[in-house]
C-alpha positions in Angstrom: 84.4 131.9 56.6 84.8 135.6 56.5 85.4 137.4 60.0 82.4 139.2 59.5 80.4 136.4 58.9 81.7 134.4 61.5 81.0 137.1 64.0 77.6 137.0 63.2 77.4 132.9 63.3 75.0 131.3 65.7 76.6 130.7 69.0 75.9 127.0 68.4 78.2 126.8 65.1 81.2 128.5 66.6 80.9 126.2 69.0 81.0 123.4 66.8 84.2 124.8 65.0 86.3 125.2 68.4 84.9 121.5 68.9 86.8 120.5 65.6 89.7 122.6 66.2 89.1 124.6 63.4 88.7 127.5 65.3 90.4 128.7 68.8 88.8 130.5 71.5 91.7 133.0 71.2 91.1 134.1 67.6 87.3 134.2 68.4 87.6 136.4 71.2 89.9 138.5 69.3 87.6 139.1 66.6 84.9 140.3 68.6 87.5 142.6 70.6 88.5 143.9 67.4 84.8 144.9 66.3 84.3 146.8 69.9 87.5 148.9 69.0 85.8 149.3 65.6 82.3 149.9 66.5 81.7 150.7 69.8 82.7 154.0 70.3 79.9 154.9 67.9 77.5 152.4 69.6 78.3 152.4 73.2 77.1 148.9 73.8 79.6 148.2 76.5 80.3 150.0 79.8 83.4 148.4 81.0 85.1 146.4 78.6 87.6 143.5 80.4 89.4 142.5 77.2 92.8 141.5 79.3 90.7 139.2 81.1 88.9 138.0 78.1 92.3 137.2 76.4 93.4 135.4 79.7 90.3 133.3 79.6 90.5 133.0 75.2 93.9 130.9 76.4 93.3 128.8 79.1 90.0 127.7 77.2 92.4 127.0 74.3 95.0 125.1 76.3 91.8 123.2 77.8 90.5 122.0 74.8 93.9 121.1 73.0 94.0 118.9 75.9 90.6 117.3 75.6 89.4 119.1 78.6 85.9 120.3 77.1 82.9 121.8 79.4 80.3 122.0 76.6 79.0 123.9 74.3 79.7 127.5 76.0 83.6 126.6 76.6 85.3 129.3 74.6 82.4 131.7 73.8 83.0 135.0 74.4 79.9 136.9 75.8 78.3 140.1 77.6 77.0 140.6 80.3 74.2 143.5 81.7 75.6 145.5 84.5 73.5 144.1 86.7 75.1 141.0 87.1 78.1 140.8 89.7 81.4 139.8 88.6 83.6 139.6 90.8 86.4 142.7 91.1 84.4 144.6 88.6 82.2 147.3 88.9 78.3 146.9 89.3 76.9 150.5 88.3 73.1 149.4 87.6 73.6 152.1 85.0 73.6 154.9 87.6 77.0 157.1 88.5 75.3 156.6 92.2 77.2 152.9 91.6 79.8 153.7 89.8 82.5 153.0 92.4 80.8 149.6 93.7 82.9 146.8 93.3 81.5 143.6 93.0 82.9 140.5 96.0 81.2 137.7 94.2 79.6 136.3 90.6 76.4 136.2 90.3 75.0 132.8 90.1 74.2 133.0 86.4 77.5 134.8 85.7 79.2 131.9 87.5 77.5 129.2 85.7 78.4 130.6 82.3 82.0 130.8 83.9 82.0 127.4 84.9 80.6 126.2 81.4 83.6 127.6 79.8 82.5 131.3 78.6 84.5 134.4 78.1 83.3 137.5 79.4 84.1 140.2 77.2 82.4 142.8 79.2 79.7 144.6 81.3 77.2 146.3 79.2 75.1 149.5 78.8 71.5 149.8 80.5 68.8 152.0 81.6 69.4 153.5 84.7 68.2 151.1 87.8 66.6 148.8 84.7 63.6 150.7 85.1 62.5 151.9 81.1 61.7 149.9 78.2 63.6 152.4 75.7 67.2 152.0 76.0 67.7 155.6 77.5 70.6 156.4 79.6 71.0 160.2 80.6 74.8 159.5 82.3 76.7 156.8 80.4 74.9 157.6 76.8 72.2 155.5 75.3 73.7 152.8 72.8 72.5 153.1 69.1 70.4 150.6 67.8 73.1 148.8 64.8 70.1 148.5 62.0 70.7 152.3 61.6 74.0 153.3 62.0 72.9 157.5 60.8 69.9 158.2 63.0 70.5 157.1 66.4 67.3 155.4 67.2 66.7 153.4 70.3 67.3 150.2 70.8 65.3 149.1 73.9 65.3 148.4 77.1 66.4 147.8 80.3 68.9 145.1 78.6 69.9 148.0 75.8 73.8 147.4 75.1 73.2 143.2 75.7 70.8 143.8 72.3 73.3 146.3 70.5 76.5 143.7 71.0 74.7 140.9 70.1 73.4 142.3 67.2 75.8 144.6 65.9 78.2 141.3 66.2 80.2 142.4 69.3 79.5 139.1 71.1 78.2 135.8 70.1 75.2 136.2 73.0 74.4 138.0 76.0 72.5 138.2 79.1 70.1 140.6 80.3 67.2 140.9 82.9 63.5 141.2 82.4 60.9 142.7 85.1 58.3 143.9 82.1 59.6 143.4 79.0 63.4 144.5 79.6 65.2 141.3 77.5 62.0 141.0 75.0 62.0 144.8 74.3 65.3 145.4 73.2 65.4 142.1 71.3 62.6 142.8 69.4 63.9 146.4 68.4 67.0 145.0 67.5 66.0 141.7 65.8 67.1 138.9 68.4 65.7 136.3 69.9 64.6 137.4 73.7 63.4 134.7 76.2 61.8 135.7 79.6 62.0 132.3 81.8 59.6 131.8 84.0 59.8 133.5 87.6 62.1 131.7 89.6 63.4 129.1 87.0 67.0 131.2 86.9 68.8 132.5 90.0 68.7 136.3 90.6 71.3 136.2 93.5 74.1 138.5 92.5 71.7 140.7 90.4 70.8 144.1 91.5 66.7 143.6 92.2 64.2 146.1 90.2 61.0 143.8 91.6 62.6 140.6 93.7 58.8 139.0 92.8 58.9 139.4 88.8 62.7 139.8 87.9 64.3 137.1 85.5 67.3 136.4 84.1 66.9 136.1 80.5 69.4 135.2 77.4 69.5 137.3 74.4 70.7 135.6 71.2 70.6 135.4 67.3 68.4 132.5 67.3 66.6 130.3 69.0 68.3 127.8 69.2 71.4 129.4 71.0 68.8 131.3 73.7 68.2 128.1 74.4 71.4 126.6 74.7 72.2 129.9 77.1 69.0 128.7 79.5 70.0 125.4 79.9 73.2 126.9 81.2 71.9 129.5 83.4 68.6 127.4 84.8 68.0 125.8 88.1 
């Protein structure tokens, strides 16, 4: 398979392939570091890329799995993650420069369970400012492009903006965002995912900056179906 094509694979066949050993968390996270060096300076879909970290994780989830040590079906994915979430020593900006210097103490519950399942963070990404806009908008970090036209800069949704443009402009094999109104469906929907609002309550906020404690939800955003759903069963509880 073709890098290109395999960065664009459903989360659930790469999976299958580091099952087999025919494909190592290392050369998978490298791949989709290589397409942010590519691509995202034109798309802005991350905020704060931790691609030493990623690398770290890329081989210990190697080493884990050449030794029959295997979580599931997330151990060696690399994903992104909505500044929102905490992550511990990281920076938590909401998408405002008013948090630009917070650092982070803990994961996030969610963040932690994808952690524990084996995933790779390759980074925080892009949002509107204080998740509060359904466009994609950010007047101080830049508003991420929208990948099905790389000339016009049209918007790619919101709150969850840069979780939609790295997912689909194949700069991680799935994401997470948050959704008060419409902020994981929105920017899904503009930029051809698959979106899934859980029910209130059925995914822990703690560790994620609140717009509305009483209608916020942790959400996957993925290229089908089937993989959003294999991120909820992760995440839920």
């Amino acid at each position: 398979m073709a890098d290109d094509e395999l960065a664009f694979a459903s989360l659930a066949y790469q999976s299958q392939l580091l099952r087999r050993g025919e494909l190592s968390p290392v050369e998978l996270t490298e791949l989709y570091l290589d397409r942010i060096d590519a691509y995202d300076e034109h798309l802005n879909a991350y905020l704060t890329l931790t691609a030493e970290r990623a690398m770290a994780s890329a081989r210990a989830a190697e080493a884990a799995i050449h030794g029959g040590d295997w979580r599931g079906i997330l151990h060696g994915i690399p994903l992104a993650l909505k500044d929102l979430f905490d992550v511990r020593d990281l920076p938590t900006t909401a998408g405002s420069i008013i948090f630009r210097e917070h650092m982070a103490a803990r994961d996030a519950t969610a963040a932690r369970r994808l952690f524990e399942a084996g995933a790779i963070l390759l980074g925080k990404t892009q949002m509107v400012e204080f998740a509060f806009g359904g466009t994609g908008i950010n007047h101080h970090y830049g508003t991420p492009v929208n990948p099905w036209d790389l000339e016009e800069h049209r918007l790619p949704g919101g709150s969850s903006s840069g979780s939609g443009v790295a997912v689909a402009a194949g700069l991680a094999s799935a994401a997470l965002g948050t959704d008060t109104g419409g902020s994981v469906r929105i920017p899904s929907s503009m930029c051809g995912l698959v979106g899934l609002k859980p029910t209130y309550g059925r995914v822990s906020n703690a560790g994620v900056v609140p717009l509305d404690t009483g209608l916020d939800s942790v959400g996957p955003m993925a290229r089908t179906v089937g993989d959003a759903a294999l991120l909820y069963d992760v995440i839920r509880g």
